[in-house]
Structure formats: structure tokens, C-alpha cells
C-alpha positions as CSV (number, residue, x, y, z in Angstrom):
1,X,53.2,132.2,113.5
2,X,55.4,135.0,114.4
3,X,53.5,135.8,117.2
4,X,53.1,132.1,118.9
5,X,57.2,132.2,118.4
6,X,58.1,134.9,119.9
7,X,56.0,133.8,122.8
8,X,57.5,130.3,122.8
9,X,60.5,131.8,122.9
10,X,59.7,134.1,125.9
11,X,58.8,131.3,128.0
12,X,62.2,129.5,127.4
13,X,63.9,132.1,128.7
14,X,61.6,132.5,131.5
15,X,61.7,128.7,132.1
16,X,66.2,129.2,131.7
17,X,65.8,131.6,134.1
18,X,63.8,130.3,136.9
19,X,65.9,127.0,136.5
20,X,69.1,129.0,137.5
21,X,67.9,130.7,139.9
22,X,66.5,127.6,141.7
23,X,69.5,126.1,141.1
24,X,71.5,128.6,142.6
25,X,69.9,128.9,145.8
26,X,69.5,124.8,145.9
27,X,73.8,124.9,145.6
28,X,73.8,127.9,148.6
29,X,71.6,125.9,150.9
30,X,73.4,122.7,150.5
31,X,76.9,124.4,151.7
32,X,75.2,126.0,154.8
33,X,75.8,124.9,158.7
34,X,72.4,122.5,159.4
35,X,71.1,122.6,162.5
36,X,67.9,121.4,163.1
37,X,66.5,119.9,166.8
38,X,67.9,116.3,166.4
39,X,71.0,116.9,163.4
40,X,74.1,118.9,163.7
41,X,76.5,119.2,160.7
42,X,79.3,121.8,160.1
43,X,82.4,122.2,158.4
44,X,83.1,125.3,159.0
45,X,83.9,126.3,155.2
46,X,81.6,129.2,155.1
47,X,82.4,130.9,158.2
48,X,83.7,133.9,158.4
49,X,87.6,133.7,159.4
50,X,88.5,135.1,162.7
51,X,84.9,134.1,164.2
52,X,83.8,131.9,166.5
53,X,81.2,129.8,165.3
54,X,77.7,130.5,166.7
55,X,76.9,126.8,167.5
56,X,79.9,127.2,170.2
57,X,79.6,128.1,173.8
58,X,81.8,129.1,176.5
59,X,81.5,127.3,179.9
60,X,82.5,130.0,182.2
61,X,86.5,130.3,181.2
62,X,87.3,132.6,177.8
63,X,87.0,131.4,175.4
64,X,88.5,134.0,173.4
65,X,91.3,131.7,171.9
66,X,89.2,129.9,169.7
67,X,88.4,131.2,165.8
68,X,88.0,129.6,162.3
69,X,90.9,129.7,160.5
70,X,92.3,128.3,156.9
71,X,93.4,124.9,157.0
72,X,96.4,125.7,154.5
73,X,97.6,122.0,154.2
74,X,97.0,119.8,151.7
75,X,94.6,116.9,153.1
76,X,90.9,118.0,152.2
77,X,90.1,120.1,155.4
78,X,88.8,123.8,154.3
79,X,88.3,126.1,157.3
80,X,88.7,124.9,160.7
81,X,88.2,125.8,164.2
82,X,91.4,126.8,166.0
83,X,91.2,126.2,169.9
84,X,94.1,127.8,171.5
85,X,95.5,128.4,174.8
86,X,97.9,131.5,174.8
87,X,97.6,133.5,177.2
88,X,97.9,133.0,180.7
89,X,95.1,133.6,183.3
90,X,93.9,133.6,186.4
91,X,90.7,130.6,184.9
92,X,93.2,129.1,183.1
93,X,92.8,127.0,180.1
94,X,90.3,127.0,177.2
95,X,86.7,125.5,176.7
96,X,84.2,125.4,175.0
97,X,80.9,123.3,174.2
98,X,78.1,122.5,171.4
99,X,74.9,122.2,173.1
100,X,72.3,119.6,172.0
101,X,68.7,118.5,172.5
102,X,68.8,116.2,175.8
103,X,68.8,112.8,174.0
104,X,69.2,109.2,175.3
105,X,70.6,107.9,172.1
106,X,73.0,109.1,169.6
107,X,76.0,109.7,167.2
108,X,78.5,111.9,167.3
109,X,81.4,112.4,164.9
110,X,84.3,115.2,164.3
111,X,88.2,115.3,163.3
112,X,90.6,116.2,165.7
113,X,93.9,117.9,165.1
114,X,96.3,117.7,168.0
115,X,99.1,120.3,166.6
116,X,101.4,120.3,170.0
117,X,100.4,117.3,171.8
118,X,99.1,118.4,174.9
119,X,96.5,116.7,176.8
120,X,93.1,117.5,174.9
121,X,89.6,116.8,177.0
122,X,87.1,115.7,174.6
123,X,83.7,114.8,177.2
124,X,79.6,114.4,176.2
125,X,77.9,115.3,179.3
126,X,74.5,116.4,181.1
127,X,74.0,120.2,180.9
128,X,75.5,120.7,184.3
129,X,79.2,121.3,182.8
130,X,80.2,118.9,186.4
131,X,82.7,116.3,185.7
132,X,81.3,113.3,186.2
133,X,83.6,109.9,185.4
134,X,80.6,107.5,186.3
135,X,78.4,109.1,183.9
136,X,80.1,111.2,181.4
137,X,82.0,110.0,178.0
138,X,85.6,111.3,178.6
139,X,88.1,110.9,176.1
140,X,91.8,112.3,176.3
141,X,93.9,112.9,173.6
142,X,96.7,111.7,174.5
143,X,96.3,111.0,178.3
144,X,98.5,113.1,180.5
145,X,101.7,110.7,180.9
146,X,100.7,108.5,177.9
147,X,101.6,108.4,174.7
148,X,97.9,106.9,173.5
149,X,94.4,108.3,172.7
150,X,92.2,107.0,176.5
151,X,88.9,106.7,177.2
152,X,87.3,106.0,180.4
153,X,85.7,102.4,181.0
154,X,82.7,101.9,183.4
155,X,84.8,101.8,186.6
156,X,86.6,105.0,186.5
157,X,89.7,104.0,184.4
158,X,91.2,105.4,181.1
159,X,91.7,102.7,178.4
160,X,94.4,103.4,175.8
161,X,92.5,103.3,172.6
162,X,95.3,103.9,170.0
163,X,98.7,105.2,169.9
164,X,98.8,109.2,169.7
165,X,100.5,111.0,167.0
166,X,100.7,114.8,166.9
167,X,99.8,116.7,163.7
168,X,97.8,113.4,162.6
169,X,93.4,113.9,161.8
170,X,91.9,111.6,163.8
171,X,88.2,110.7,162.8
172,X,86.2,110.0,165.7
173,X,82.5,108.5,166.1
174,X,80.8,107.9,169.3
175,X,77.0,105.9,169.2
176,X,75.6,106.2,172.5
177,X,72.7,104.8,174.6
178,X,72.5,105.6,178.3
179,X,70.8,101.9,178.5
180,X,73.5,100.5,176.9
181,X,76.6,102.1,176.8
182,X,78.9,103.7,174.0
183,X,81.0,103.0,171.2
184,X,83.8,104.6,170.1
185,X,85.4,104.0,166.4
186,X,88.7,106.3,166.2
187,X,90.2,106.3,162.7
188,X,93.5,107.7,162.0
189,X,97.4,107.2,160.6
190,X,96.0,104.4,158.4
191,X,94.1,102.4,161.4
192,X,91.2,101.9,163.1
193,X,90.2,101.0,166.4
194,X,86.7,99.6,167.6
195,X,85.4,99.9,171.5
196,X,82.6,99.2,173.9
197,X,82.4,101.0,177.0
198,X,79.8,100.7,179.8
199,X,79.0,103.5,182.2
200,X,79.3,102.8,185.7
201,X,76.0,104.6,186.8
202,X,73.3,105.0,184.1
203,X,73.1,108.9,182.7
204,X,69.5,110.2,182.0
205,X,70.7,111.7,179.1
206,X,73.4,113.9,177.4
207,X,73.7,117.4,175.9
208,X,76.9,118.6,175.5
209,X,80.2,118.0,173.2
210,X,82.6,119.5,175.2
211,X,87.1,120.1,174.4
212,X,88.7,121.9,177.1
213,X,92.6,122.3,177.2
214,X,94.6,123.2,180.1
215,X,98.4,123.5,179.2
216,X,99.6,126.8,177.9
217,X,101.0,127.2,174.3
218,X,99.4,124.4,173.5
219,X,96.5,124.6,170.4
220,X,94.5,122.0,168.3
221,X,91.7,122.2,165.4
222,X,88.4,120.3,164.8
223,X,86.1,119.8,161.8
224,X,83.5,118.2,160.5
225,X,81.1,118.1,163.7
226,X,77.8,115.2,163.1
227,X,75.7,115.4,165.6
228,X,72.2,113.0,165.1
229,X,70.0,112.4,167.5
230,X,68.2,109.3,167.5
231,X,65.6,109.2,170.8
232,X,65.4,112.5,172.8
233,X,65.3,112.6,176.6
């Protein structure tokens, strides 16, 4: 009897023990950057501060002036990516892109942070990097001029979407469909706003989130980047 408890007891603890360790690398696996060929999700909370995270891509200018920082306020935003534009250069301005699996339909969502109020370019696009209005999703934030969050309609015009407020999170989520169009939802300062956009001549696909900024001392944060594909090109 001794004997059959002892071992009883031996497999407990070896049961205990395999529990929490499966449980323990369960927890680390949940918290870590996914990226898999059609889902995207980051929110930055366990990269390293000071880096720039490996999903990101320059486009030809420095982009030396972006880095995960500590969000130190009080609205439920851990790290962050800090996309700055300091220094002045020859190339100027800052940009940067997350590359994607060509896809003809999809969602994409992240938090903006506009801290100065400069114009920010927020654009999906083809893998070209070339601005395209007819084809490309461009969103400012706030249009040069304006005091609203734009986005460009099917002939080549910016649409205010909603009224800009610096050092506000904006939530945004963009559904496209090259057949189709987009949609844009922007949620922020208490409201919400709901568009439709047509594209003037049909994309074959897209590839690209892209933010660029062009006006020195000027610098804004993002989080929370969902990227899902639904059909690839």
C-alpha cells in the first residue's frame, strides 16, 4: 500500500508539473506577434523598446525615426510604435510599410495617434510603392488645409470623413474588394463614421499598409495592426 502511494503520488506531481509547464508556454504563445500568410496581428507589447519592429519596412527614405516606445498614458495602449520626423534631410520625410500576401479582399484595422497634427498619409497599395489615386486607398489624417480625417472617393477627390482632433486614438477598419470597392469605419472622440468608396480603375490586388509623413517636427503612434486576408491574388 505504501508502495502504490508513493507512486500515485509521483504521478500527481508529474501530472502538476507537466500542467504548468503547458500552461506556461500556452500564456507565452498567446502574447506573441502572429503572422501567418493571410493574418497579421500586433500590439507591440513585447517588443523590445527602442526597436523597430521586424514586420516594418522602409520604402527607400530612413526610416530611422521610427521605434517602440511606452505608451505612458492612461487609456489601455501598452507599447507603441513612434513614427517621427526630426531630422532634416536631403529624402525628406518618414515612411514606412507592412508588406502583405497580394490579396483581392480584405480587412485592415490599427489606432492612430496624431500627437502634433501634421498631415499623416495612411495608403494600401500594389507592391510598386507608386502613388496611384485611381487605384490606391489613401487616407489623410487630417488633410493638408483641413481640419477633417479625408479619404479619396473614386474620381480623385478627398472626402472629409470626420472632424480631426490631435492627441485623440482613432480606430480605423478598412474591408476591401478590388471588385467592389472599400469601406472605411473610423471610430474615435465618442463617434463613429461609416463609408463606401469606389475605385476609379479596378486594382488587381493590394500588398502594402503604408504611413508616410512629410512635415518636420511632426511625430504620431500606431497600434494594434489586424491584418486578415480573405481571398489572395
Amino acid at each position: 500500500m505504501v508502495e502504490i502511494a508513493k507512486k500515485l503520488n509521483l504521478m500527481i506531481i508529474e501530472i502538476f508539473v507537466i500542467f504548468i509547464i503547458s500552461t506556461g508556454v500556452f500564456l507565452y504563445y498567446i502574447k506573441q506577434p502572429v503572422f501567418t500568410h493571410n493574418y497579421i496581428e500586433n500590439d507591440f507589447d513585447d517588443d523590445k523598446l527602442g526597436s523597430i519592429p521586424s514586420e516594418f519596412t522602409g520604402t527607400g527614405r530612413r526610416f530611422e525615426e521610427v521605434q517602440v516606445v511606452q505608451w505612458n498614458e492612461t487609456d489601455n495602449h501598452g507599447n507603441v510604435v513612434e513614427i517621427g520626423y526630426f531630422e532634416e534631410r536631403e529624402l525628406f520625410g518618414t515612411e514606412l510599410s507592412i508588406l502583405f500576401e497580394k490579396s483581392t479582399k480584405g480587412i485592415v484595422e490599427f489606432d492612430v495617434y496624431n500627437k502634433v497634427g501634421g498631415q499623416i498619409y495612411i495608403d494600401i497599395v500594389q507592391e510598386d510603392f507608386i502613388y496611384d489615386p485611381d487605384d490606391d486607398i489613401c487616407i489623410r489624417m487630417p488633410r493638408a488645409n483641413r481640419d477633417h480625417i479625408t479619404a479619396m472617393d473614386g474620381l480623385g477627390v478627398h472626402k472629409n470623413i470626420l472632424y480631426f482632433t490631435e492627441k485623440i486614438w482613432y480606430s480605423f477598419r478598412i474591408q476591401f474588394d478590388t471588385e467592389t470597392g472599400w469601406d472605411l469605419i473610423i471610430v474615435g472622440l465618442g463617434s463613429n463614421t461609416f463609408n463606401h468608396f469606389q475605385f476609379f480603375h479596378q486594382p488587381e490586388y493590394f500588398s502594402q499598409l503604408y504611413w508616410g509623413i512629410y512635415i518636420l517636427d511632426n511625430v504620431f503612434y500606431i497600434d494594434n495592426i489586424r491584418i486578415s486576408l480573405l481571398e489572395q491574388y
